[in-house]
Backbone as CSV, one residue per row, in Angstrom:
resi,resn,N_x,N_y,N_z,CA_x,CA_y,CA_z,C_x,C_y,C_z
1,UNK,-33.898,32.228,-55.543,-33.732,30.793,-55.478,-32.371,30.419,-54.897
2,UNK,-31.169,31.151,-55.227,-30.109,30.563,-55.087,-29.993,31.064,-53.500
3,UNK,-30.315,32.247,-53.002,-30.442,32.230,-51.945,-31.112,31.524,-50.432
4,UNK,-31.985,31.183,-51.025,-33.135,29.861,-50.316,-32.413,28.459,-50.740
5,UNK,-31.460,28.654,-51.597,-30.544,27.118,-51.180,-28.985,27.279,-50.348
6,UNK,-29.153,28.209,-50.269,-27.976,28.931,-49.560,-28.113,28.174,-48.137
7,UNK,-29.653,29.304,-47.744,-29.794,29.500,-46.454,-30.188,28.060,-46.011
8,UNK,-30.785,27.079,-46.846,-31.475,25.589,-46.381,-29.913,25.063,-46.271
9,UNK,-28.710,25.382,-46.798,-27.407,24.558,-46.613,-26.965,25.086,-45.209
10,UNK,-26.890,26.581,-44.887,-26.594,27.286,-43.264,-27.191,26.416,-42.320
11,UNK,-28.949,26.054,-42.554,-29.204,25.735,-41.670,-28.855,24.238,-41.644
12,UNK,-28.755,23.232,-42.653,-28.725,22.005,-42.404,-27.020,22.303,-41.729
13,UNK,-26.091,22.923,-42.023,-24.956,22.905,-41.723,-25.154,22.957,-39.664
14,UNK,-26.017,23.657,-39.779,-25.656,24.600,-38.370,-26.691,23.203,-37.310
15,UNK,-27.365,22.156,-37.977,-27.856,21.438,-37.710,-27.019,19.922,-36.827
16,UNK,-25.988,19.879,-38.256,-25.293,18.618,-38.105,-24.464,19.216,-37.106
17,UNK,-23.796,20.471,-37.416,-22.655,20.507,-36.566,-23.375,20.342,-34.779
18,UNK,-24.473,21.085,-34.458,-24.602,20.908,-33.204,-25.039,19.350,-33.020
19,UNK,-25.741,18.372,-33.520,-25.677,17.254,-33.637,-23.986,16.623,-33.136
20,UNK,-23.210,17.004,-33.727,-22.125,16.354,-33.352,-21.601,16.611,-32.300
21,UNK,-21.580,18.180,-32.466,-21.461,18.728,-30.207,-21.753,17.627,-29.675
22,UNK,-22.560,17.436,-29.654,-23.796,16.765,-28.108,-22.932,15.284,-28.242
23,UNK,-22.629,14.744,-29.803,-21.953,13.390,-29.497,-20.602,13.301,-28.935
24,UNK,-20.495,14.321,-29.089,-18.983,14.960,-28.507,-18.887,14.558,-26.698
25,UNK,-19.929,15.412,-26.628,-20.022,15.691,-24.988,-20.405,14.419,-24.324
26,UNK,-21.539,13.745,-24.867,-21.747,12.325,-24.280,-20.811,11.656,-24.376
27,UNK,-19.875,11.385,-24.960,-18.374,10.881,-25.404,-17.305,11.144,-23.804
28,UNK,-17.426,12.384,-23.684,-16.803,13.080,-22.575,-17.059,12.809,-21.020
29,UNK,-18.639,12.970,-21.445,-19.306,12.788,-20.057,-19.141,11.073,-19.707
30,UNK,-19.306,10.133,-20.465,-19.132,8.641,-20.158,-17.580,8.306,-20.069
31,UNK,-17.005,8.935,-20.702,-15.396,8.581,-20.243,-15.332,8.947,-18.435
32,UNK,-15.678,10.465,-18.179,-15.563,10.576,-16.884,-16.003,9.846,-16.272
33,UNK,-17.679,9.136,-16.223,-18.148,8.541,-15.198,-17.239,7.359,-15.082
34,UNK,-16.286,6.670,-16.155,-15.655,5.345,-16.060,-14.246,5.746,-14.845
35,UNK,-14.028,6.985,-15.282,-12.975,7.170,-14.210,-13.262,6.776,-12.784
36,UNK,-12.462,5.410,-12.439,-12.795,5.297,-10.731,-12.046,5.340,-10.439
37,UNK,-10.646,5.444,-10.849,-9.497,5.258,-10.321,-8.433,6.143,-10.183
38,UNK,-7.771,6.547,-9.314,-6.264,7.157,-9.503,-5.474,6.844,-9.503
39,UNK,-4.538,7.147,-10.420,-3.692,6.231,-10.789,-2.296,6.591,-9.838
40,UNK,-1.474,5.916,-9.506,-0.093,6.029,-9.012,1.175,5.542,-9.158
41,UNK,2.194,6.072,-9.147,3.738,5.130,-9.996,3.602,4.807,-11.886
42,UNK,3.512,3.243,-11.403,3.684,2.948,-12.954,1.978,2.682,-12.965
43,UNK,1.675,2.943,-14.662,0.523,2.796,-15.021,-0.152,1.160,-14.799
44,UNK,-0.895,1.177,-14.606,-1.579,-0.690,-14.372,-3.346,-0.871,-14.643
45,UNK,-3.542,-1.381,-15.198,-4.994,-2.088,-15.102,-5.513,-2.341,-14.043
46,UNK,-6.813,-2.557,-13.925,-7.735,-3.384,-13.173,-8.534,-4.455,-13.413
47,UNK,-7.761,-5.475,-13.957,-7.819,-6.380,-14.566,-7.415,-7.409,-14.191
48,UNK,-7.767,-8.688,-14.076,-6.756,-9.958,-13.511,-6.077,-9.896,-12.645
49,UNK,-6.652,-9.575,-11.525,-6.621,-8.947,-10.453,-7.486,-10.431,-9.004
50,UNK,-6.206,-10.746,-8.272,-6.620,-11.382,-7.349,-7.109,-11.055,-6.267
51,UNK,-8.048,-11.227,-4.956,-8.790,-10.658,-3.993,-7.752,-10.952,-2.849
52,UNK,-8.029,-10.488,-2.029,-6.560,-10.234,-0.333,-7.071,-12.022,0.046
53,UNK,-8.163,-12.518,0.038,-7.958,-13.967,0.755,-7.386,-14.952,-0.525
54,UNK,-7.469,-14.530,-1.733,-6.728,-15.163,-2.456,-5.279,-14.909,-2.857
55,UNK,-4.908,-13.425,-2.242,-3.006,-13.025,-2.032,-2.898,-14.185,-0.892
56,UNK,-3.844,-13.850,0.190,-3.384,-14.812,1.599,-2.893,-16.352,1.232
57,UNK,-3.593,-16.538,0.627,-3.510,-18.034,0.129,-1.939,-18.476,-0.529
58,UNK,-1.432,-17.411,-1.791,-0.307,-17.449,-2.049,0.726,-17.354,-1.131
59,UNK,0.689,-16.220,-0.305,1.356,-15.573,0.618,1.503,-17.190,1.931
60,UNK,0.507,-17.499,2.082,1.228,-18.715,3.162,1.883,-20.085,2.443
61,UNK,1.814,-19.545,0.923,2.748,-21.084,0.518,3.997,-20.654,0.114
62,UNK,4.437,-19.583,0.581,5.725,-18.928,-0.028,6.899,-19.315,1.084
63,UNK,7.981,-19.034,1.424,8.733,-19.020,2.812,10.150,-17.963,2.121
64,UNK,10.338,-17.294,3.368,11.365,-16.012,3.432,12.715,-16.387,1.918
65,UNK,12.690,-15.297,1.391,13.026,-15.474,-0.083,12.366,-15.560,-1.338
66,UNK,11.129,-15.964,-1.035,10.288,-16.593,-2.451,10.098,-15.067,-2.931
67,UNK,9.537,-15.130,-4.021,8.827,-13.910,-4.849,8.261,-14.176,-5.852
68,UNK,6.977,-13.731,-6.251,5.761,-13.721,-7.076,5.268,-12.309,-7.540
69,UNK,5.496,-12.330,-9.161,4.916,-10.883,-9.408,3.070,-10.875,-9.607
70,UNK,2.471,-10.111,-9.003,1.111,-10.247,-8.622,-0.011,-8.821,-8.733
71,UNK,-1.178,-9.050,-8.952,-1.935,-7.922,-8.954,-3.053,-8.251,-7.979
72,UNK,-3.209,-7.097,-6.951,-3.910,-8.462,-5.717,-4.859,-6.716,-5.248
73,UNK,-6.251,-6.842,-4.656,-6.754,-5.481,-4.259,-7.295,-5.810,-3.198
74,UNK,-7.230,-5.006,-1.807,-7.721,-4.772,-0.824,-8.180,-3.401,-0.477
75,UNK,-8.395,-3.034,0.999,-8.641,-1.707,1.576,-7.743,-1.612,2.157
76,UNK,-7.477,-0.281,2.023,-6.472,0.671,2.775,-6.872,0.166,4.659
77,UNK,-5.723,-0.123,5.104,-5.432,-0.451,6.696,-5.165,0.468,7.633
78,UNK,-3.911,1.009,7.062,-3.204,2.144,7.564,-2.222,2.576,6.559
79,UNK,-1.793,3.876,6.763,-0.993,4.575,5.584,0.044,5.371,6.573
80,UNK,1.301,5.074,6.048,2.307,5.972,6.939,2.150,7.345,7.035
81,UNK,1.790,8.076,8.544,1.225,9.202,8.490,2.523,10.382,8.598
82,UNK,3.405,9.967,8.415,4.328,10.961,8.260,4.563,11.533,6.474
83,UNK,4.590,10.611,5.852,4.548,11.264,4.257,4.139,10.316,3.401
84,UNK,3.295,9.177,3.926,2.557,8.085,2.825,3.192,7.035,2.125
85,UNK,4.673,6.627,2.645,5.360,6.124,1.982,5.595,4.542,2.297
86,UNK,4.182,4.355,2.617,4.270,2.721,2.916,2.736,2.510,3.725
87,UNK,1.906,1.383,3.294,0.696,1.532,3.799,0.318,-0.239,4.230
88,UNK,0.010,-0.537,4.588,-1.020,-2.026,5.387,-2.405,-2.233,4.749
89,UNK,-2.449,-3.250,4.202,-3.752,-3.870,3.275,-4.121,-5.212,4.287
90,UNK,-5.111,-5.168,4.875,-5.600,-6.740,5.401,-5.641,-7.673,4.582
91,UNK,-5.280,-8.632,4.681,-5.620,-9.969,3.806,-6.782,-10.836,4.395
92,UNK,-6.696,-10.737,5.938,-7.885,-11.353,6.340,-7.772,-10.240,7.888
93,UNK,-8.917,-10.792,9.015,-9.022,-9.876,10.018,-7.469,-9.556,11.040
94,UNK,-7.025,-11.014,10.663,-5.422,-10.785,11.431,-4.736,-10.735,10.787
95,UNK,-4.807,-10.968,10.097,-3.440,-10.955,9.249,-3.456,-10.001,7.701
96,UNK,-2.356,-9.413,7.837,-2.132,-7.800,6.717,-0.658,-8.160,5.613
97,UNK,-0.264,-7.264,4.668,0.789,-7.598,3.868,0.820,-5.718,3.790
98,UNK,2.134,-5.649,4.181,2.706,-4.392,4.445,3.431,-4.138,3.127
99,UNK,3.299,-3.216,2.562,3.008,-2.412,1.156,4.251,-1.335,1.609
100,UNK,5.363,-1.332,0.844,6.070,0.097,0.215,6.062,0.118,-1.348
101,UNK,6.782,1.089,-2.026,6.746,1.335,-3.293,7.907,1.552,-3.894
102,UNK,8.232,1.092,-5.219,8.830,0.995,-5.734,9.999,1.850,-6.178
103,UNK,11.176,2.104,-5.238,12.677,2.984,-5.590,11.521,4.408,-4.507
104,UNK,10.913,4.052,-3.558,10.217,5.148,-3.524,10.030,6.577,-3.904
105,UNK,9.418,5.483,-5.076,9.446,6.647,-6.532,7.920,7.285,-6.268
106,UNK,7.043,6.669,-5.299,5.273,7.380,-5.636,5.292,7.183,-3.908
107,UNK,4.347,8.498,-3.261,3.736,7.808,-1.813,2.051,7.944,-2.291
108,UNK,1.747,7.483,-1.109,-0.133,7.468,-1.291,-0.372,8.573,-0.470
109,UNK,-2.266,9.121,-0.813,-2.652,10.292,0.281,-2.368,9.985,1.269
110,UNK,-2.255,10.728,2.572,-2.015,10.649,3.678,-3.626,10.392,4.193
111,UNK,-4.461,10.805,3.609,-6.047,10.502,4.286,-6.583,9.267,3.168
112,UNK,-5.951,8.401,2.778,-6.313,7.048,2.110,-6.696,5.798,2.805
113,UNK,-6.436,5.984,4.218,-7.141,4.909,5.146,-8.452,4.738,4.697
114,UNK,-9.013,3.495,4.808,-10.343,2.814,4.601,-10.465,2.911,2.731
115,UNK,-10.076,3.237,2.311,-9.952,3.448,0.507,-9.337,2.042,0.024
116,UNK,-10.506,1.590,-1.194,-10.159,0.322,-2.041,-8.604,0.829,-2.723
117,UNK,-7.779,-0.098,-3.201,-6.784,-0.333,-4.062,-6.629,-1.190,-4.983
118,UNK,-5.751,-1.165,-5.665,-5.445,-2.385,-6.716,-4.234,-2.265,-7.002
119,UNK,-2.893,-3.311,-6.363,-1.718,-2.915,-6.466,-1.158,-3.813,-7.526
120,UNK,-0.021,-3.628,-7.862,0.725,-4.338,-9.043,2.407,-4.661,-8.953
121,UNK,3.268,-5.565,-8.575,4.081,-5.740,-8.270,4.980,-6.648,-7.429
122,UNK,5.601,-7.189,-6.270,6.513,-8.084,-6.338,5.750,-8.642,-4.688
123,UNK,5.432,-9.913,-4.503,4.772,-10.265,-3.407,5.930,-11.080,-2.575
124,UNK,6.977,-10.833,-1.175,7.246,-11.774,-0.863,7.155,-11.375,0.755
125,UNK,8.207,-13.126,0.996,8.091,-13.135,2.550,9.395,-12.384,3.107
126,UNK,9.153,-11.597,4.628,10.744,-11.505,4.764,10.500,-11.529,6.250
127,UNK,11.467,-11.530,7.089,11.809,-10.980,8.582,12.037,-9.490,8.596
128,UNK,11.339,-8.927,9.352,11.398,-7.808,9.782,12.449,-7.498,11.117
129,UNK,13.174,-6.569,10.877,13.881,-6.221,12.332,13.158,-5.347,13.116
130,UNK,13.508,-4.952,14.481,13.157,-5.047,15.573,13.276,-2.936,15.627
131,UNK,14.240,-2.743,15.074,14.472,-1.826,14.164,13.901,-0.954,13.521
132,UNK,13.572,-1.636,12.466,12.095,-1.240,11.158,10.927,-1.015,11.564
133,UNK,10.431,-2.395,12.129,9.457,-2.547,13.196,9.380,-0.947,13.816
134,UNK,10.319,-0.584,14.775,9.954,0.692,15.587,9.445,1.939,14.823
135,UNK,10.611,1.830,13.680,10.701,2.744,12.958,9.329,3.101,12.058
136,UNK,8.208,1.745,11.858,7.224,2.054,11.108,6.146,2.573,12.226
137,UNK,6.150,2.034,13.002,5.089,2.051,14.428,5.188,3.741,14.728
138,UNK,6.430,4.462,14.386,6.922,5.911,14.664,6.093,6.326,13.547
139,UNK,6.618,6.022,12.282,5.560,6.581,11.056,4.680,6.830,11.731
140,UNK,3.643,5.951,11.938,2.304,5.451,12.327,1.548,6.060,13.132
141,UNK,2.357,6.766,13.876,2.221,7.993,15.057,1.540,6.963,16.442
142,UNK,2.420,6.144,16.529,2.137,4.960,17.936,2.877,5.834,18.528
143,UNK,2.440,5.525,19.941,2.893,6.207,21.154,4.032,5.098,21.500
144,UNK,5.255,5.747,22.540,6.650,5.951,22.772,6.191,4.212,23.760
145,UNK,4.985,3.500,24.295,4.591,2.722,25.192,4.799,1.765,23.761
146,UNK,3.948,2.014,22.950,3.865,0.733,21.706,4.608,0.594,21.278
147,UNK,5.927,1.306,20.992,7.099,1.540,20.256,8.186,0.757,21.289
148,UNK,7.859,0.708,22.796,9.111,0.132,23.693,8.262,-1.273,23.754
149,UNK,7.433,-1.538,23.169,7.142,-3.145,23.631,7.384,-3.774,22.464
150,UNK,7.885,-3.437,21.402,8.097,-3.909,20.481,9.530,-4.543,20.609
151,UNK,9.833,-5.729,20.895,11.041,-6.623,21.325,11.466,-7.802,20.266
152,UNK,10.907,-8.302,19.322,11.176,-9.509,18.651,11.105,-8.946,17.158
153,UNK,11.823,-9.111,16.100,11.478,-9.046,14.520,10.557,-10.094,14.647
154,UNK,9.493,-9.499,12.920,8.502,-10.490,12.580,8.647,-11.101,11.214
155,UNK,7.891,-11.963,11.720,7.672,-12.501,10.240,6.396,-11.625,9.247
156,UNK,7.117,-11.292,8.670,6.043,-10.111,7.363,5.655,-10.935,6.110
157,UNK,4.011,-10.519,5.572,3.858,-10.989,4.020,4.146,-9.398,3.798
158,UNK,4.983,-8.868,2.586,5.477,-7.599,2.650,5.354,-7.864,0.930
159,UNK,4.848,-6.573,-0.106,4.429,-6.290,-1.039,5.572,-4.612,-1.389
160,UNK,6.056,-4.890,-2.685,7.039,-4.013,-3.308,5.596,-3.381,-4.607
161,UNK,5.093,-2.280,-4.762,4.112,-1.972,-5.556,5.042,-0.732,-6.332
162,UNK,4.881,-1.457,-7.778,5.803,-0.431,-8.654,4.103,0.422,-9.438
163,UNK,2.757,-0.001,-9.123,2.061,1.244,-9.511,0.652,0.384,-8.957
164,UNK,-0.220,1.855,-8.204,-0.834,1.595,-7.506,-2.125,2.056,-7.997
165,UNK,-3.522,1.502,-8.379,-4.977,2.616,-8.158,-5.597,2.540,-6.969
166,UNK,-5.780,3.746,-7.013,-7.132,4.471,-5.500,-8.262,4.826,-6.040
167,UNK,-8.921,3.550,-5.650,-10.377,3.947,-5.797,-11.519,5.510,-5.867
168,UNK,-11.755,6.176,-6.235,-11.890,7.127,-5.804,-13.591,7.151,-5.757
169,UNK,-14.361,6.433,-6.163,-15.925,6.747,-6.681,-16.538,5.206,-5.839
């Protein structure tokens, strides 16, 4: 007898415990599928989060000086192909807001072109020199023709991102 309550406790034991495995693993497996994101710099949500024609919108009521801290997501434009350390988000078909990072403390993949984002950090206007200008177009791997026609600083919507997600799924 005492043995046949033994063995009915082994098995109910050996029952629950794999019962709980499996809640274990579904636990595991649904966390992963939520993973869409990679994360970069400082940690940030995807949350309250404005769309690129609604940055645009901010971005043309601002003028050189202003600043707005903002969480705004577009697609990857272009990404500096020398070491990732500054990338171009469209806001609309002409018009883009040129993205570096923060104490360039994080760069992005170098193959992150066409990839969603969600950036977090300081939105303003500035003038670009003539200078910089060359100097990013060089990143960019523009040829020595695109780089000598470049004659005037611009006017930039230009984005400081202290932490960035890359879509990944």
């Amino acid at each position: 007898m005492k043995f046949a309550i033994k063995f009915c406790a082994v098995v109910l034991l050996f029952f629950v415990a794999c019962k709980q495995g499996v809640k274990q693993n579904k636990i595991e497996i649904s966390k992963v599928q939520e993973l869409t994101f990679v994360s970069y710099g400082d940690k940030i949500s995807n949350d309250k989060v404005v769309t690129a024609k609604e940055m645009l919108i901010k971005f043309e009521d601002m003028i050189v000086g202003d600043t707005i801290n903002i969480k705004f997501t577009s697609e990857i434009k272009e990404v500096c192909a020398a070491k990732g350390c500054w990338m171009k988000l469209p806001l609309t078909e002409e018009k883009e807001a040129m993205v570096r990072f923060k104490n360039y403390g994080f760069f992005m993949p170098l193959d992150s072109k066409g990839k969603e984002v969600v950036l977090e950090g300081k939105a303003f206007v500035q003038i670009t020199s003539v200078a910089e200008l060359k100097h990013y177009a060089k990143d960019a791997g523009k040829s020595k023709g695109e780089i000598a026609a470049i004659t005037t600083s611009k006017k930039e919507f230009s984005f400081e991102a202290n932490g960035v997600l890359l879509k990944v799924k």
